[in-house]
N, C-alpha and C positions, 0 to 999 in steps of 0.2 A: 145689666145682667141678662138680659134677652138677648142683645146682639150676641151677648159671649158664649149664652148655650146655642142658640141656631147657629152657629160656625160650627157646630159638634158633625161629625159624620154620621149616618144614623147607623145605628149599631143593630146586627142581629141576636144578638144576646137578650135582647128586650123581649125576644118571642121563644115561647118555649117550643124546644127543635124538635121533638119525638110528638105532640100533640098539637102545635102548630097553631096553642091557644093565646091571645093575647095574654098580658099578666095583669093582675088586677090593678085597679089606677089608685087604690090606695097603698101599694107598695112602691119604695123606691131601691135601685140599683144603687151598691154601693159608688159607683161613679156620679151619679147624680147628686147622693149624700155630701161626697168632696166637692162637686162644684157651687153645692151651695156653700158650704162651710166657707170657701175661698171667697164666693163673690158678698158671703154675709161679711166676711173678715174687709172685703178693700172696703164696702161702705162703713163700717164702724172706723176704717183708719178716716177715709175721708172727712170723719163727722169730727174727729177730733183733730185736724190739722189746724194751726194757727197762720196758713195762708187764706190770703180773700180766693170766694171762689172765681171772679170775673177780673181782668185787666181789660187796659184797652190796647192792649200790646199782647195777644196768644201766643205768638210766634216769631223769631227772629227773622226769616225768611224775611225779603225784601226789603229789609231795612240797611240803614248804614249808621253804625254805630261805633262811638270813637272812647280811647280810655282818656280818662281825667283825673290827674295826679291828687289836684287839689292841698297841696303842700307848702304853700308858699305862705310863711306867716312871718308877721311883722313882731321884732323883738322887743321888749320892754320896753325900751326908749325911744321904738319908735321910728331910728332909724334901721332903711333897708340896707345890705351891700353900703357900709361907712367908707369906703371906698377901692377904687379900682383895680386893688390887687385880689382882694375878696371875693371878686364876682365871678360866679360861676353858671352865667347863663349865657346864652347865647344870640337870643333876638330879644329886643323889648318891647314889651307889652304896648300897645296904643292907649292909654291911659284915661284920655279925655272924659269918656263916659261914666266914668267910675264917681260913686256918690262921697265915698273915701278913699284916699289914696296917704302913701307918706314915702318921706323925702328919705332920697338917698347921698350916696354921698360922691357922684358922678352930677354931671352937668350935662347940660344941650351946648346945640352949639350956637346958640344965642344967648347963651351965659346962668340962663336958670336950671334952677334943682331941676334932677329928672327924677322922677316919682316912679311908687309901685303899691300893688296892690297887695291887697293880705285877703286870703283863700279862707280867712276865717271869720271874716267879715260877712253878716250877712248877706248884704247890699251886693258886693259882691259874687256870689254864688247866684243869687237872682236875676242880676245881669245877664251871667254865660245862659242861664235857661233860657232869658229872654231872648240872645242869638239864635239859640237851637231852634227856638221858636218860627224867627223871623225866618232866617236863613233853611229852612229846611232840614237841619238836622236831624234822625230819626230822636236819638237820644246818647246816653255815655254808660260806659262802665266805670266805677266808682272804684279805683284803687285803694285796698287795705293791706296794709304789708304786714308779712307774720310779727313783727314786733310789736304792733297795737295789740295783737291777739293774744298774748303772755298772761295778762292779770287782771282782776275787775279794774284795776287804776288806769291801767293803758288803754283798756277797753273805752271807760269811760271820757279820758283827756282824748282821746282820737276819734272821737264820735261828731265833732262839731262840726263839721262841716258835711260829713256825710248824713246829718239831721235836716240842716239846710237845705240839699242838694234835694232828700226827700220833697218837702214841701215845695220846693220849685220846677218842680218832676212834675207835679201833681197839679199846682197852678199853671203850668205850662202845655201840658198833657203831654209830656215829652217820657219816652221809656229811659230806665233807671233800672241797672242790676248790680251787684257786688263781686267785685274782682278778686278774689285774694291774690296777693303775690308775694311767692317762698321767698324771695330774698331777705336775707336774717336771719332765717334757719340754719342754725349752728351744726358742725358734726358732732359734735359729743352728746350724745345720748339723745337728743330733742327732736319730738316726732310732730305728729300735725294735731296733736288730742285737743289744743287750745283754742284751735280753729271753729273744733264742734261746741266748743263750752262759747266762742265767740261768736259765732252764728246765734245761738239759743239769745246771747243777748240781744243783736240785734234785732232777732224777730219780738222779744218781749217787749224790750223795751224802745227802739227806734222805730218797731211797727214794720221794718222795712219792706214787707212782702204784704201786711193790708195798712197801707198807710190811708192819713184822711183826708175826705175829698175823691179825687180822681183815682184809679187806683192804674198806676201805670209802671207796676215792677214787672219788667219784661220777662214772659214766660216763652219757654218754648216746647210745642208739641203739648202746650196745654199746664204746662209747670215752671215755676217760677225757677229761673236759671241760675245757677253758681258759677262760680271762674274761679278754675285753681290754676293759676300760673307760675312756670319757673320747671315744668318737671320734662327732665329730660337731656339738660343744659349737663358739658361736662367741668365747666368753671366752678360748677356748686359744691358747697362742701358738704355735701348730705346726696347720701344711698339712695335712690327711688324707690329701695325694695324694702329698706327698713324704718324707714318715716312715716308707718302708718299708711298710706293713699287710700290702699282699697278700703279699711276701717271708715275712713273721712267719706270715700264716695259713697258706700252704703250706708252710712249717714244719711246722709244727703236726698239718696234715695228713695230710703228705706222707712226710717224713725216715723213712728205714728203721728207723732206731732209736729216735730222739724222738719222732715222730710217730705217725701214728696215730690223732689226738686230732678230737675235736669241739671246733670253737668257738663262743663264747656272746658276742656285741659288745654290749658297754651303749651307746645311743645318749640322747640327748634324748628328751623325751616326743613330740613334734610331728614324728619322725623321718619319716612316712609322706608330709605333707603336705610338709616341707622349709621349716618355717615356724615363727613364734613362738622356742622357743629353740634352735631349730636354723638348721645352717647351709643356705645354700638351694643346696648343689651335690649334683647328682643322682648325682655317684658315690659319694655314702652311702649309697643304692641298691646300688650295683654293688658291694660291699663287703658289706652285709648278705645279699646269694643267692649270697656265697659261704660266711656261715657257716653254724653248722648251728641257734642261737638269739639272738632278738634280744630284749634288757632295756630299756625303757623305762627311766629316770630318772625317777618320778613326783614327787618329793617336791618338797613347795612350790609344787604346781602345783592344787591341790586343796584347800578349807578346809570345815567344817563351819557354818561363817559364812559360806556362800556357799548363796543358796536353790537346792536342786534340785541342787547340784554333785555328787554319786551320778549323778545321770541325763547329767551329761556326760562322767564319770569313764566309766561303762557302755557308753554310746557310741562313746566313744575304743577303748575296750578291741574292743568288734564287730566296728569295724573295721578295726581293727590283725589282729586274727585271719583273717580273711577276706584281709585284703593279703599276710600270713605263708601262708596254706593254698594261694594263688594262686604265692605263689612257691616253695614245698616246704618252709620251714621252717619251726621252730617258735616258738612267744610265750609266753613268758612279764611280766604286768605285777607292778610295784613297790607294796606297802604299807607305810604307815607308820602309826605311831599318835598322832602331833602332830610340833610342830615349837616350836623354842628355840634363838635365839643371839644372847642380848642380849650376857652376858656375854664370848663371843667376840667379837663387833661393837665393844665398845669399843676393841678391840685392830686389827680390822681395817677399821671406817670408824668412824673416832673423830666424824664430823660428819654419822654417819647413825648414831648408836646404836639397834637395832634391840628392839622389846618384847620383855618374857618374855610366854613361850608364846603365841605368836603365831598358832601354829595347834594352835588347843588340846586335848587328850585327852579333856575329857569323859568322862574313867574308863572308858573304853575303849569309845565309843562311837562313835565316827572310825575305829578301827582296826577293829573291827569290822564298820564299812558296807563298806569297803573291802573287807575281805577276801570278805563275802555275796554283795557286788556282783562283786567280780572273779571268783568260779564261776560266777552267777547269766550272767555275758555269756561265758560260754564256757573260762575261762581251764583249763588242766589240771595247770597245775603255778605257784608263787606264790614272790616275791621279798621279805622284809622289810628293809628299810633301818630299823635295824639290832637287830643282839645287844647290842652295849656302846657303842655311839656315845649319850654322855652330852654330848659337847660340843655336839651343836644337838641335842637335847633329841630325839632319834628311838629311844632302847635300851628294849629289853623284856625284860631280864634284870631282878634284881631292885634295886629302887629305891627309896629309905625319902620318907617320908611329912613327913619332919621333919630336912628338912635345915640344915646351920652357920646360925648369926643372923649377917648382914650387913646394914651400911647402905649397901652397894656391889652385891655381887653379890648376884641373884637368881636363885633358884633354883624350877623346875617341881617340883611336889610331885605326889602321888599322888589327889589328890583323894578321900582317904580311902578309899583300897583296898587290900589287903597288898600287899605289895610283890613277889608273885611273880603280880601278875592279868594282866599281858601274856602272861608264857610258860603260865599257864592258858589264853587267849584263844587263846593260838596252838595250842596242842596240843588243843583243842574244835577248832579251823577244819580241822586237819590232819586227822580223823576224817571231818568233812564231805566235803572234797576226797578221803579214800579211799572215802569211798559207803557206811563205817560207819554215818553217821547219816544222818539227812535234810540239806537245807540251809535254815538258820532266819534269818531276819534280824533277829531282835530280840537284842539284846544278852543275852548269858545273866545271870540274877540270882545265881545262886550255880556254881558249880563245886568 
């Protein structure tokens, strides 16, 4: 409240103009009456928010932070993918470490079950933080898709692993924030009102924002962050103008108790221009300055088989930052380290079957340009798409070399690099972007 009055101008109104007498010090100006009202109103909001006041994470800034699907669960019986026409991933997982694992119904090529994990295992969950850990990762974004969000039932069967994730955030001291993402959002009448009624739950009851122990839900500019993703995309069956947004951000914002919060919008890559795969209505604008960080969607928009595409990757990025600095917010862009979804394509355009590795790793030399190039143009804090997203071949957790023998699926391999060289790759970048080391742009040879 001091800093916020001494920023005031000093006003001549305070003295009286015809006698040039000071006013008496037990009276106040009606402007001084409103600035307390206001600054008595943020502390009563403060007092009653059910965020922790301290993380060990304030601000996104300088970090490198990757989403995590956390989806992959193991069916009744136990078996994964029963076999090889079913499979819809694209690299597989490195298994070994895993405290549980269960069989599928593919082979090695030395004649044994290939195995997998189940994301709702706790051991599991534990594990990835322990990477984050080791390997440098700053921390993840926690994908919830608006179908959890529908009903106390879906709320609650969708919660397990994101409970998990909590507690290993916190054992690990690794930052942890919640993504939502609109895909599911139906056009017939369905807006984002569940989102607000799903939040209230997590903060009551998974703590997510003062969990126990460490408290490490990543805030930024001092508030604990949200990620609304999907808005802007013209593939989606829902209006950005009449699904509620602004109600949900000032939510978020605003609400004495829930609120509080910074919001982070993932939009299309072409969000600025309102063009290519965005939609061309400028109130994705009006939308974007009201949040507090805007996500690019870069994947698949970018190939190493494309001459010079760094220089237009770099480009983009300039001036995305410059159009973000103009309007007071902040940028963060997306990396990825290839891309793959033959195996899913069967499934979902059976008459457009899409290559393996289409946009390919080159052993971490794609994710790497990205990541030189996106500090190199300004960026301060970096996005990985993804932790364990193995279905279109984007995870940089760890991933083997020598995946099931299929004359069906195909699978993106490592191009002979152990299987933990991405979260190497990332924990080298995160140094960089802290001002640890220099910034290199040649691919490191050994780590």
């Amino acid at each position: 409240m001091t800093e916020y009055i001494s920023n005031i101008p000093e006003r001549k109104d305070f003295h009286n103009r015809k006698s040039n007498k000071v006013r008496p010090a037990g009276k106040m100006s009606k402007r001084m009456i409103i600035i307390a009202i206001i600054a008595f109103n943020a502390i009563a909001v403060q007092s009653q928010t059910k965020h922790a006041k301290t993380t060990s994470y304030p601000s996104y800034k300088h970090l490198i932070m990757a989403g995590y699907q956390g989806w992959f669960r193991a069916p009744e019986n136990g078996i994964m993918y029963p076999d090889e026409k079913q499979v819809r991933i694209d690299m597989w997982p490195d298994v070994s470490e895993y405290e549980k694992t269960y069989p599928t119904g593919m082979k090695l090529a030395d004649g044994s079950v290939a195995r997998f994990f189940s994301s709702t295992d706790k051991s599991t969950v534990d594990l990835h933080f322990k990477w984050m850990k080791e390997y440098g990762l700053d921390g993840v974004f926690m994908q919830r898709f608006f179908g959890s969000t529908r009903t106390p039932e879906s709320r609650k069967n969708s919660s397990s692993t994101l409970s998990f994730a909590m507690k290993a955030a916190s054992a690990n001291n690794r930052a942890i924030a919640v993504m939502y993402d609109l895909s599911g959002l139906k056009r017939s009448g369905e807006d984002c009102s569940s989102i607000i009624e799903d939040w209230k739950y997590l903060v009551d009851q998974l703590k997510v924002t003062n969990q126990e122990g460490t408290k490490t839900y990543l805030h930024h500019n001092g508030k604990p962050l949200v990620v609304i993703w999907g808005v802007g995309f013209p593939d989606r069956p829902y209006d950005i103008r009449n699904i509620g947004l602004e109600r949900l951000m000032d939510f978020l914002k605003n609400d004495p108790q829930y609120g509080g919060c910074a919001v982070m919008l993932g939009v299309p890559t072409f969000w600025r221009d309102l063009n290519a795969d965005c939609i061309h209505d400028p109130y994705l604008h009006d939308l974007i300055r009201k949040a507090d960080i805007v996500l690019p969607w870069m994947v698949q928009r970018f190939s190493p088989l494309l001459h010079n595409d760094m220089d237009r990757y770099r480009d983009l990025i300039i001036e995305d930052v410059k159009w973000c600095r103009e309007a007071g917010i902040d940028y963060v862009p997306c990396v990825c380290p290839g891309f793959s979804w033959h195996n899913l394509s069967r499934f979902e355009f059976p008459d457009d079957v899409k290559p393996s590795g289409s946009i390919p790793r080159q052993g971490g030399r794609f994710y790497w340009q990205q990541l030189s190039t996106a500090m190199l143009a300004g960026a301060e804090m970096i996005y990985v798409a993804m932790f364990d997203e193995v279905n279109e071949g984007t995870a940089i957790f760890k991933c083997t070399d020598k995946p099931p023998v299929s004359e069906i699926a195909k699978f993106v391999d490592m191009d002979g690099k152990p299987s933990d060289w991405y979260l190497r790759l990332t924990g080298e970048a995160a140094k960089m972007l802290r001002g640890e080391k220099p910034l290199n742009f040649k691919i490191p040879e050994r780590l």
